[in-house]
N, C-alpha and C positions, 0 to 999 in steps of 0.2 A: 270264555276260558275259565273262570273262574264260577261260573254254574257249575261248570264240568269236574271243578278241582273240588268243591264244595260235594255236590251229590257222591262223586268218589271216594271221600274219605266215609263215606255209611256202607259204603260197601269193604267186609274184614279182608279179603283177600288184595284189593286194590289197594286200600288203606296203607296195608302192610309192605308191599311194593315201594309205595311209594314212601315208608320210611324208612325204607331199605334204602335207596336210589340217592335219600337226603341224606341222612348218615355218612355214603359214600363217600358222597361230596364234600362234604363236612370233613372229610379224613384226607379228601386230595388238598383241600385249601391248607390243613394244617400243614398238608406234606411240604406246601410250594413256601412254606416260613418254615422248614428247618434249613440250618447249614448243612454244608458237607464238611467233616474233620478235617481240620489244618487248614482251611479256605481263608484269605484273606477280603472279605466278601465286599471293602470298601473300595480296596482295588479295582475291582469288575466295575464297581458302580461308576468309580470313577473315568475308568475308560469307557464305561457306555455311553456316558453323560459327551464324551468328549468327538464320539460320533455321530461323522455328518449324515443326510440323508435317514429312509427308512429301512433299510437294509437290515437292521437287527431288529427294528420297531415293529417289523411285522411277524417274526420270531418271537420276540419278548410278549406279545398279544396273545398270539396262543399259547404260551408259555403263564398265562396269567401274571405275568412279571416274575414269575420264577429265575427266569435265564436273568434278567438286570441282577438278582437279588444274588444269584449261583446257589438256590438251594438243591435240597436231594432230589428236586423233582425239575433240576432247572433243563433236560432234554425233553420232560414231558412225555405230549404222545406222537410228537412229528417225526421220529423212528417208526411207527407202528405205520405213521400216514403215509409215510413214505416207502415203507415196504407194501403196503397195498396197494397200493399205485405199480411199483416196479412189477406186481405179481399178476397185476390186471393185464397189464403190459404183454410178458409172461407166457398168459394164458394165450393169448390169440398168435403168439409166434413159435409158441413150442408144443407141440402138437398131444404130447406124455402129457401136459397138462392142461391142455383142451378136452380129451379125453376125459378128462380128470371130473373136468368144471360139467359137464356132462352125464358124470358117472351118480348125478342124485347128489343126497345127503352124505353119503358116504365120501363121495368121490372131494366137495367142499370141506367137509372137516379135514381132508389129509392137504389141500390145500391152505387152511385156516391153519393145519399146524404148522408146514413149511411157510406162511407169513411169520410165524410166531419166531421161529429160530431166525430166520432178515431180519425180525424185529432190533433182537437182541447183539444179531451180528454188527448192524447198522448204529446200536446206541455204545458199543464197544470201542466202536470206531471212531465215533464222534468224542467217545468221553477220553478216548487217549489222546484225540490232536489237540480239545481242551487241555487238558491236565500236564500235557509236555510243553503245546506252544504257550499259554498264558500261564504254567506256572513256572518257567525261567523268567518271565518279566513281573513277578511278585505277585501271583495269583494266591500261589500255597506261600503261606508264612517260612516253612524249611522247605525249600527244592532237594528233596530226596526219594529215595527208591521207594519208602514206605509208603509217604504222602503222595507220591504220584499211583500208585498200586489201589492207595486206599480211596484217595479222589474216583479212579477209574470204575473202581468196584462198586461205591458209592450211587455214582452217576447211573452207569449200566443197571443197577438194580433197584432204582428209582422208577426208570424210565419201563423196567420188565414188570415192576409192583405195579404202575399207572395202566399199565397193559391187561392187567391181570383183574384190577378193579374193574375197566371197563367190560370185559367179558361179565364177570359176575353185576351188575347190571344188567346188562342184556337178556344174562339167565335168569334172575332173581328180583331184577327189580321193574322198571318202564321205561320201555324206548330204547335207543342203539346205545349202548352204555360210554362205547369210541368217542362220539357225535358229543353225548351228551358230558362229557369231563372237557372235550375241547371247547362247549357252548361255557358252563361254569367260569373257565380261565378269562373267555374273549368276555365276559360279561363283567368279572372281578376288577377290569381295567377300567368300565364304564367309569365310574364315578370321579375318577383323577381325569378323565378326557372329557368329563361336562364341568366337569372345576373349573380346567383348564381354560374351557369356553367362554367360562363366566368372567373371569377374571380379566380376562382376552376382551373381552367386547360388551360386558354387563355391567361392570364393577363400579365402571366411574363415567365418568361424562353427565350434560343433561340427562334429566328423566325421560322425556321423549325418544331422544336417542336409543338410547339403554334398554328401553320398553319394545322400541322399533327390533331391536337387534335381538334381542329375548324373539319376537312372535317371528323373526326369517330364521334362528337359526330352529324355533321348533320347527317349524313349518316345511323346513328342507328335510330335516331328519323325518319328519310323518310321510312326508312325499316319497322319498326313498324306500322307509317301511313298506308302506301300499304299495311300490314297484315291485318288490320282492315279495310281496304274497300273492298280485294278480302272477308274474313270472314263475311263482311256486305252485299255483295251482291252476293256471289256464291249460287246456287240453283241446285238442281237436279230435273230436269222435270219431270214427270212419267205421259207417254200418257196416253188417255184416250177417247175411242169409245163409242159412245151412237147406241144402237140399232133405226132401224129402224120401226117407227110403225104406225097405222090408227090411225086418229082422226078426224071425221066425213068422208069428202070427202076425205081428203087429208093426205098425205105422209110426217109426220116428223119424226125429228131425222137424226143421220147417219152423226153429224155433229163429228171431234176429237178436241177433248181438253186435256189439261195436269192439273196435281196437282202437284203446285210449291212448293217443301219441301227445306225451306233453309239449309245451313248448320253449320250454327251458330241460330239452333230455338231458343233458351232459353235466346240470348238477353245476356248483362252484369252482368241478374240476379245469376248466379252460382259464380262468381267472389264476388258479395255485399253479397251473403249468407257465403262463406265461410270465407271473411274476419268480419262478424258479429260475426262468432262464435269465433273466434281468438282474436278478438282484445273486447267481452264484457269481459272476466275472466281480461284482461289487465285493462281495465277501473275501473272495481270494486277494481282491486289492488291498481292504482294509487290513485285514490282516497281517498283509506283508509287508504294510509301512509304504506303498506306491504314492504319490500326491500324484503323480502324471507332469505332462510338460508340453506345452503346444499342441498338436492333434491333439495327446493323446489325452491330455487334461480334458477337451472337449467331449471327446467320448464319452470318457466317465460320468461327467454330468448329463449327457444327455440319456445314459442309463441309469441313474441318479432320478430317481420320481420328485425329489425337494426341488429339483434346478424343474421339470416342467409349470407351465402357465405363466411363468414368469413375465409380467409385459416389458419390463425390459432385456429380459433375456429372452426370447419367444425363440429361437434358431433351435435352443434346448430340447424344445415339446417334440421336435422328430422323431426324439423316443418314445413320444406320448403315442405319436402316428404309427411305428413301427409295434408297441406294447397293444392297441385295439383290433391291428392286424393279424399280430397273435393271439389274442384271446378268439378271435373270429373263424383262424384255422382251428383251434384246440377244440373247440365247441362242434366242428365238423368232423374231425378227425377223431374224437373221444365216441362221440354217436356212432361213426361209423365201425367200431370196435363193440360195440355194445349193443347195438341193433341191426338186425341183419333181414333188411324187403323179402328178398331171393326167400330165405329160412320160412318166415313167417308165411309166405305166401306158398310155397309149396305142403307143411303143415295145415293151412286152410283147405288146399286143394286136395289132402290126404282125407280130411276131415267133413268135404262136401262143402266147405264155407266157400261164398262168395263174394265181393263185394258187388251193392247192384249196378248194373252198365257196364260193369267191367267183368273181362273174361277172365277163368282165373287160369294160374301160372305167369310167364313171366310177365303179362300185360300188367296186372295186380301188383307186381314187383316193380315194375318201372313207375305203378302210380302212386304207392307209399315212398317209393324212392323221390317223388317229384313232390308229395305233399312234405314230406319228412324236409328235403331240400328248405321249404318254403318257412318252413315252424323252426327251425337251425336258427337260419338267419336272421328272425324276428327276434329268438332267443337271445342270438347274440348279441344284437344290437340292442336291448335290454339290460345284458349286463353287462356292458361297455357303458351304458348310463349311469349304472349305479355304482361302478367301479372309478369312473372318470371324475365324477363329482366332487368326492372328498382332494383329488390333487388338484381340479379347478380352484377351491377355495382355498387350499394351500398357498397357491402361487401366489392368486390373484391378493387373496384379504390375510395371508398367513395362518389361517385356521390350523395347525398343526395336530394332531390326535394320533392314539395309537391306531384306534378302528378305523379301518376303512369299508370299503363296498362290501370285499371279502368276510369280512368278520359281520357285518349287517346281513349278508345272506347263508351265514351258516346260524347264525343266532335266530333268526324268521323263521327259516327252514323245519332246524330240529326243534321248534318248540311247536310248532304247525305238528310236525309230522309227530311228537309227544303226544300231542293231546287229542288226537286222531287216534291214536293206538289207547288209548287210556277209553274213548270214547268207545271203539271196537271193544274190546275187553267189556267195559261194561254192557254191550246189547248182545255178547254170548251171554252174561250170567243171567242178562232177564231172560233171551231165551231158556238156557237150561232151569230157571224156574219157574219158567210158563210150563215145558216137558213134565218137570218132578211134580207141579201139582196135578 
């Protein structure tokens, strides 16, 4: 990685990119330390400090502790995340914009702009049940028309500036500019969550101990790393033969190529969906001031990720059972919208491809549908591991952190997939200067 970052910067066009891209950054972290006007920003912190569970911990992460602090950036880009998602959604149920997603480069930018106004619509909305419900209970220093107007406007245009930065990345600088402002925040928390460890289980005790605790907790954290780069990068190849055939004079085709099915298709998204479902009944709770009472106390904790593992509480973790259920449909269900056998196989079958032993049309369709089946579930079961870990050591040793699985596999991810695209870039310009000489 740092070969790659090193040869890069001798190259002026990369170089430049990438002081673009740092700059950015550099501009989003100031953003996440300013306030918003009239904020009472000790308030927040102190009701933060006061909630149970990760229900906001996992918010405040990608939020790069913006949200604890309530600056201009404290919605971030989880509007934006969250309209893409609805819009992916969207796409496969409303047909106008199926079409759409279909219609090329054109047809995605007019989709790319209808995200953009969700984006805005979706942080409007959030920034007024902010700014009304927690500023009656002393969020803004004056509960009035202005200060709630100005918080709103504040917030919303925070959230459309973080939007707007990462686009101009993407254009201008290296890598998904989205990806990479949400990787900067999950990363800005690292060092308060390895304090936190130290402190926790390095700080005092024998040497021995202390030394022992130092090399389990690097060792689990490397462990996990390496799950999520074999998970980011394992693929299973499925050959593929093109017939041989006339056109005009001449003999083409008969060239083999393969169809690269990864085995993590669905990406972090089964992990964000199922902890969405989990932790919104939790938010609406906390909010409203609920503690619960008999059942319903129970409940809560057992959708409560702080109460799993607990060995004295262990009856809790059935939400643990229920939250790997869900990440397991989410990860079959999200592929199933994004990859489509039938599609691909009849396009090969337009195309003369075949795969060998198998006939093509629907036979080829039921056999990527049966290998794809197979590569789901391995995936899933992958990051149900690297997901499940961090609330294992929770329970069991009280290891508490912002970061969890989620924020380990977007942080691998987009630095994998950075410097992959940085790598690309640079074997065009050697080719275009192999061409020029």
């Amino acid at each position: 990685m740092f070969t790659t970052l090193k040869n890069a910067f001798k190259i002026k066009d990369i170089r430049n990119k990438l002081i673009f891209t740092f700059l950015m950054l550099v501009l989003v972290r100031l953003g996440c330390q300013l306030p918003v006007p009239g904020m009472n920003r000790h308030f927040f912190s102190d009701w933060f400090a006061a909630q149970v569970g990760d229900t906001f911990n996992f918010f405040n992460a990608f939020t790069g502790g913006s949200f604890e602090n309530m600056s201009l950036f404290a919605l971030n880009i989880t509007p934006y995340i969250t309209s893409s998602i609805i819009m992916q959604l969207l796409t496969i149920a409303i047909p106008k914009l199926e079409e759409m997603h279909k219609d090329g480069e054109e047809g995605r930018k007019k989709i790319a702009s209808i995200t953009r106004y969700v984006t805005v619509g979706l942080a409007l909305i959030e920034s007024t049940a902010m700014s009304i419900g927690f500023g009656r209970q002393g969020l803004l220093q004056d509960f009035n028309a202005l200060n709630v107007i100005t918080a709103i406007a504040a917030l919303t245009a925070g959230s459309a500036f973080l939007m707007w930065i990462g686009e101009r990345i993407t254009e201008n600088g290296v890598g998904n500019g989205i990806s990479i402002v949400l990787t900067i925040n999950i990363i800005s928390r690292l060092p308060n969550d390895f304090a936190s460890l130290y402190e926790q289980f390095v700080s005092s005790g024998p040497i021995a101990v202390r030394v022992l605790a130092a090399v389990v907790i690097l060792a689990i954290i490397l462990g996990m790393v390496v799950l999520v780069i074999i998970l980011n990068d394992a693929t299973r190849k499925i050959p593929v033969q093109y017939a041989k055939k006339m056109q005009g004079r001449k003999m083409v085709g008969g060239q083999s190529s393969y169809i690269p099915l990864k085995v993590n298709t669905a990406g972090v998204i089964p992990v964000i969906f199922a902890q969405s479902i989990f932790q919104t009944p939790l938010l609406i709770i906390q909010l409203t001031g609920y503690n619960g009472t008999g059942v319903g106390m129970h409940i809560i904790r057992a959708l409560n990720s702080s109460y799993w593992c607990r060995p004295n509480e262990i009856w809790y973790s059935a939400g643990l059972v229920v939250y790997i259920l869900l990440v397991i449909f989410f990860a079959y269900f999200y592929t199933s919208i994004t990859f489509n056998p039938l599609e691909v196989a009849n396009n090969m079958k337009k195309q003369g491809g075949f795969i060998p032993g198998i006939r093509p049309g629907k036979p080829t369709s039921d056999y990527l549908n049966k290998i794809l089946n197979y590569l789901i579930f391995i995936g899933a079961c992958g990051l149900t591991i690297v997901c499940v870990l961090p609330y294992f050591f929770n329970g069991v040793f009280g290891a508490s952190v912002s970061f969890g699985g989620t924020s380990l596999i977007i942080i691998v991810s987009v630095l994998l997939e950075t410097i992959k695209q940085v790598e690309s870039q640079m074997l065009v310009r050697n080719y275009r200067g192999f061409l020029n000489d």
